[in-house]
C-alpha positions as CSV (number, residue, x, y, z in Angstrom):
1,X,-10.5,-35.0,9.0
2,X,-10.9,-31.5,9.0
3,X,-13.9,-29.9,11.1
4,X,-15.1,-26.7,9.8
5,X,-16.1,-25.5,13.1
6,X,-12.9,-25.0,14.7
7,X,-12.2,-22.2,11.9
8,X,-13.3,-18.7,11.5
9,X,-16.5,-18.4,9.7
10,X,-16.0,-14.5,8.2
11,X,-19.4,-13.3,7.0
12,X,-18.6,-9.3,7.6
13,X,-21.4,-7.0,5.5
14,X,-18.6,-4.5,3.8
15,X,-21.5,-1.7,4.2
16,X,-21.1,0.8,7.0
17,X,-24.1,2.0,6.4
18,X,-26.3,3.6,3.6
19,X,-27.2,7.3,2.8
20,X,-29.9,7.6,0.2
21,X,-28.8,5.9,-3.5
22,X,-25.0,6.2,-1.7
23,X,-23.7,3.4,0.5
24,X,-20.5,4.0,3.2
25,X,-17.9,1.0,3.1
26,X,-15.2,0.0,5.5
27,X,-13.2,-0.5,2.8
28,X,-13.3,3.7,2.2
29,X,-13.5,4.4,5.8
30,X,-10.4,2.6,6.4
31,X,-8.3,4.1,3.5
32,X,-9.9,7.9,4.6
33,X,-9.2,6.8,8.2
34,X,-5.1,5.4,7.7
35,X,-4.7,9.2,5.5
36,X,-6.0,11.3,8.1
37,X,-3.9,9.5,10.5
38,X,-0.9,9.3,8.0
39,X,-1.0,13.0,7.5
40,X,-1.2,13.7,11.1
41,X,2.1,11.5,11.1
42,X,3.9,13.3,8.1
43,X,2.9,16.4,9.1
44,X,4.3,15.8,12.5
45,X,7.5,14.4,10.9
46,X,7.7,17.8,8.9
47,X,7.2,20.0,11.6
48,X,10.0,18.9,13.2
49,X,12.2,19.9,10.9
50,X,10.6,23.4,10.2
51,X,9.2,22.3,7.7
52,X,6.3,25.3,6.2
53,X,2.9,24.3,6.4
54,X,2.2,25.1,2.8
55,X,4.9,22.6,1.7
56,X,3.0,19.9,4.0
57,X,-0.5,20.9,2.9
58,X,-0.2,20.3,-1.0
59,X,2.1,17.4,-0.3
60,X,-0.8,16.0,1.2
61,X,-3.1,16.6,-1.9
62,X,-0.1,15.9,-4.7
63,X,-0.3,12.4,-2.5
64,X,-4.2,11.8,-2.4
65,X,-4.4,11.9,-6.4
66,X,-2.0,10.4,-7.2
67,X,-2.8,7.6,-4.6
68,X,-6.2,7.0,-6.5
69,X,-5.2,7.4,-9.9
70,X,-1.8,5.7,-9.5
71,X,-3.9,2.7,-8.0
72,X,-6.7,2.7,-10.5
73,X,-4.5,2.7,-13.4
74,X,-2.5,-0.1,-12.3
75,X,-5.2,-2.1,-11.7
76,X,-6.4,-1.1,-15.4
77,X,-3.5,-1.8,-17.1
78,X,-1.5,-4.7,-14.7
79,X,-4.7,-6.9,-14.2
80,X,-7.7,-5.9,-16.1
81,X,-6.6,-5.0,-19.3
82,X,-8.4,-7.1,-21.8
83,X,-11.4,-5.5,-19.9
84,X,-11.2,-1.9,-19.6
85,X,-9.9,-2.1,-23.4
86,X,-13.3,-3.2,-24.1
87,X,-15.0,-1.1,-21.6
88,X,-13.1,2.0,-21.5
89,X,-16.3,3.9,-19.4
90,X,-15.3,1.8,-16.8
91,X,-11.7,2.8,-15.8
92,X,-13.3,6.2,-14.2
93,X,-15.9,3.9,-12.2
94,X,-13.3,3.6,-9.0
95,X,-16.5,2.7,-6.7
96,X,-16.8,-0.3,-8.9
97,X,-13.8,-1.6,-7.4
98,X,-10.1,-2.2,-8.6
99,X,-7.0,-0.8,-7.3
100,X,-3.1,-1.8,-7.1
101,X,-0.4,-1.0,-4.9
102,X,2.1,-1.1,-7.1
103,X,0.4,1.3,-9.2
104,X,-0.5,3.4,-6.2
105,X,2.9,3.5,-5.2
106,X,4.4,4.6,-9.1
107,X,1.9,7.3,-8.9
108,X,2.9,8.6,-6.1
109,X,6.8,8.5,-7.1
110,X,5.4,10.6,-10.0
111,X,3.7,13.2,-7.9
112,X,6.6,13.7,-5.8
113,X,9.1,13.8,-8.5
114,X,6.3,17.0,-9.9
115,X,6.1,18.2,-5.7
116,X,9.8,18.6,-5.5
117,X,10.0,20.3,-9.0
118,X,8.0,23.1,-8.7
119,X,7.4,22.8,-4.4
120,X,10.2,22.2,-2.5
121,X,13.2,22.4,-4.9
122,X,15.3,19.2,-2.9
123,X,15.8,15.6,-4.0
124,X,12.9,13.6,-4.8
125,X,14.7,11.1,-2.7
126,X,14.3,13.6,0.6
127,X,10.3,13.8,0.5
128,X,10.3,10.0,-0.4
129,X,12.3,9.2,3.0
130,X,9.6,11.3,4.7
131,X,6.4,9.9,3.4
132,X,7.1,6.5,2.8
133,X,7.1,5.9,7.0
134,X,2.9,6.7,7.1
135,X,2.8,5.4,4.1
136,X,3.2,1.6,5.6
137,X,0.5,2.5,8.2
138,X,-1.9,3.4,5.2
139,X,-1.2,0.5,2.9
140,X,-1.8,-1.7,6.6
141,X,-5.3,-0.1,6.6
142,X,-6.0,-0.7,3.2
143,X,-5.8,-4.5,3.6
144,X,-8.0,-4.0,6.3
145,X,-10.1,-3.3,3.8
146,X,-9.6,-5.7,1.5
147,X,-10.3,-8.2,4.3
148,X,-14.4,-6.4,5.2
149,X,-14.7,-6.8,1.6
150,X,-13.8,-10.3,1.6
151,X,-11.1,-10.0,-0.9
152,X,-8.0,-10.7,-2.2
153,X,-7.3,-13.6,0.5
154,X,-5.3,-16.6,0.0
155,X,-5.4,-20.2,-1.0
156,X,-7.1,-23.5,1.2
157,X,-5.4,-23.8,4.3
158,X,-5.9,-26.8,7.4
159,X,-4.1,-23.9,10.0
160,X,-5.7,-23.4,13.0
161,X,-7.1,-19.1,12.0
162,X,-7.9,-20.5,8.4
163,X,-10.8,-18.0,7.3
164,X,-14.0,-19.7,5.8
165,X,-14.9,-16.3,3.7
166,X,-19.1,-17.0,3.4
167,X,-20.1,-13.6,1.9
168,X,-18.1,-15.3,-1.2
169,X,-19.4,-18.9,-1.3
170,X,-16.4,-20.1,0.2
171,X,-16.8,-23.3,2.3
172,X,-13.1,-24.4,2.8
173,X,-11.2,-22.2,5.1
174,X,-8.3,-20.1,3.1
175,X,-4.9,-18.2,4.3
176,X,-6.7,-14.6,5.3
177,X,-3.7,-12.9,3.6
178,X,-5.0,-9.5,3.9
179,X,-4.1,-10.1,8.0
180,X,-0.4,-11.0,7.0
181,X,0.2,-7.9,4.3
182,X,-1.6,-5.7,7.0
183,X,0.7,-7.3,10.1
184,X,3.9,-7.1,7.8
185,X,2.9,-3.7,6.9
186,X,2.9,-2.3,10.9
187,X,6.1,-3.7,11.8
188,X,7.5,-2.1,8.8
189,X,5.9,0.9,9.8
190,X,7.3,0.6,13.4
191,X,10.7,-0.2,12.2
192,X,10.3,2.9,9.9
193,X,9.1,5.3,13.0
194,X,12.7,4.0,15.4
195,X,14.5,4.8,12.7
196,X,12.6,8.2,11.8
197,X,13.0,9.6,15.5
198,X,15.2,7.8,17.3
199,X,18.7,7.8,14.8
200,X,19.6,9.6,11.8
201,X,18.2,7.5,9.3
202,X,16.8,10.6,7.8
203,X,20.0,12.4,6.7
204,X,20.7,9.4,4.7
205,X,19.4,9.9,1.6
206,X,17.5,7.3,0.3
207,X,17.9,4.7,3.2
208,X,14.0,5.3,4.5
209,X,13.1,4.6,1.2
210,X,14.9,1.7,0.5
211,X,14.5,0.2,3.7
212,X,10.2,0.7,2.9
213,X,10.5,-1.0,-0.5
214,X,12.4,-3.9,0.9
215,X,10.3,-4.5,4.0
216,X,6.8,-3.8,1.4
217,X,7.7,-5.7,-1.6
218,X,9.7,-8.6,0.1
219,X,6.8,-9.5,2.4
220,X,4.5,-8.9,-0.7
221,X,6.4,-11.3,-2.6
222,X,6.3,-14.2,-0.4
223,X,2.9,-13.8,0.6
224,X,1.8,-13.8,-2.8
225,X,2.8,-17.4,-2.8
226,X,-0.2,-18.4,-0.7
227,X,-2.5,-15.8,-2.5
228,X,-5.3,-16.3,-4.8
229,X,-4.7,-15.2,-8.2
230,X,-6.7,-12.3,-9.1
231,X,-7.1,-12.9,-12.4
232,X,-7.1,-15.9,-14.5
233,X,-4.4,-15.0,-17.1
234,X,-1.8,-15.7,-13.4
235,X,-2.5,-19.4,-13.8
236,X,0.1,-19.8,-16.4
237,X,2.9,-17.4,-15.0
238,X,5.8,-18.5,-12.9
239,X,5.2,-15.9,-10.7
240,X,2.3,-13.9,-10.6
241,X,2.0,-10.1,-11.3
242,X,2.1,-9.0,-8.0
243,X,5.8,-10.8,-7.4
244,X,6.8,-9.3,-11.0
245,X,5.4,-6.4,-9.9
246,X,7.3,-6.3,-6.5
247,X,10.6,-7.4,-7.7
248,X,11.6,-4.4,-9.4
249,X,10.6,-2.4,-6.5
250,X,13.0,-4.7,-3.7
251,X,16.2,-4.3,-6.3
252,X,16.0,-0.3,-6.2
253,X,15.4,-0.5,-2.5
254,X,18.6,-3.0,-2.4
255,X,20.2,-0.4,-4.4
256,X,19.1,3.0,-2.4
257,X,20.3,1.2,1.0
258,X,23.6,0.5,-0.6
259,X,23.9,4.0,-1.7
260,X,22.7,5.9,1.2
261,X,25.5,3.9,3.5
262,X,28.2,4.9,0.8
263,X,26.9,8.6,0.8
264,X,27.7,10.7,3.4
265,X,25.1,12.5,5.4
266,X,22.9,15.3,3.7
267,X,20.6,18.2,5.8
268,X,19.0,20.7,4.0
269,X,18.2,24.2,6.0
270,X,15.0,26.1,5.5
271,X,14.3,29.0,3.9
């Protein structure tokens, strides 16, 4: 028999606190809190190789919007679709909720494919390798988020740090996958950081990057197993649209760390 007491009873309120009409969430402190910290990181990574600070400043800003539009689009368009086609005033009201990483992370791609274009005039693949490494420490704070809003978690469990999520109704306790993605998403981030710094991962083209969308996307897949579906159409599929999503993303990670080990070293010198 299972007693509900010996599980974690999660009841978290996900306002900070309220200014006027405006309220402050953890859920926005924690994704403005893992960039500040992520561009302290980057920029730190750029720096040490003489990097210019104008180069690192509007890579920081192609990376916010794109971030936020990337995310909000995906969401629109992989998972709420039949919605927002109805209720088109909606896809601006990002406060309402309703992002996706795998959107995030195509609009990002984007943005750097445009940075390197007009900015930096080098592979797409070399700013990739660099931001990608923060990155994982930003998407780990993100499902910190997810977890003080009491979403996206996973399905009943009997396991010992089984989460009973109140704020929701819940009374069974369920897989608090937001924990796992976020756990998986700081070792990959410390795996990322020893390879960074301490060898010469970084002259590989392409191996950072590949190494990030194996270590995301894999984890992401197999913890989507135990994961709620987020929307109803996912009752039907196979797999759900987070492992469609993902798989795409681990075969050109397969492929970039087969290339980079074929390739041989690349460094550029700055102007």
């Amino acid at each position: 028999m299972i007693h509900l007491l010996n599980f974690i009873h999660w009841n978290a309120n996900p306002e900070l606190f309220n200014l006027g009409p405006f309220s402050v969430r953890w859920y926005g402190l924690l994704f403005a809190s893992g960039f500040l910290i992520g561009y302290y990181i980057g920029e730190k990574m750029l720096k040490s190789e003489n990097v210019s600070q104008k180069w690192i400043d509007s890579l920081f800003f192609y990376i916010i919007i794109a971030t936020i539009i990337g995310a909000r689009l995906g969401h629109v368009f992989f998972y709420g679709w039949e919605y927002y086609s109805q209720h088109p005033g909606e896809i601006l009201k990002v406060w309402h909720g309703g992002l996706a990483s795998h959107g995030g992370a195509l609009g990002i791609i984007i943005a750097l494919l445009i940075h390197s274009k007009l900015i930096t005039k080098r592979s797409v693949l070399w700013t990739i390798d660099r931001i990608v490494v923060p990155t994982a420490l930003v998407a780990a704070f993100i499902r910190l988020g997810n977890l003080m809003n009491s979403e996206i978690y996973g399905v009943e469990t009997s396991l010992p740090w089984g989460v009973i999520f109140e704020r929701n109704g819940e009374t069974v306790p369920k897989h608090p996958t937001q924990i796992y993605e976020s756990l998986a998403y700081l070792i990959s981030f410390g795996v990322l950081m020893l390879m960074y710094w301490r060898t010469r991962a970084k002259n590989k083209e392409g191996l950072l990057t590949g190494m990030f969308f194996v270590f995301i996307f894999t984890a992401r897949f197999f913890i989507e197993f135990i994961k709620e579906d987020q929307e109803a159409f996912e009752a039907t599929m196979s797999l759900n649209m987070g492992q469609w999503l993902s798989i795409p993303f681990v075969l050109a990670g397969i492929f970039l760390i087969v290339r980079a080990v074929k390739l041989p070293e690349k460094v550029y010198k700055n102007k």
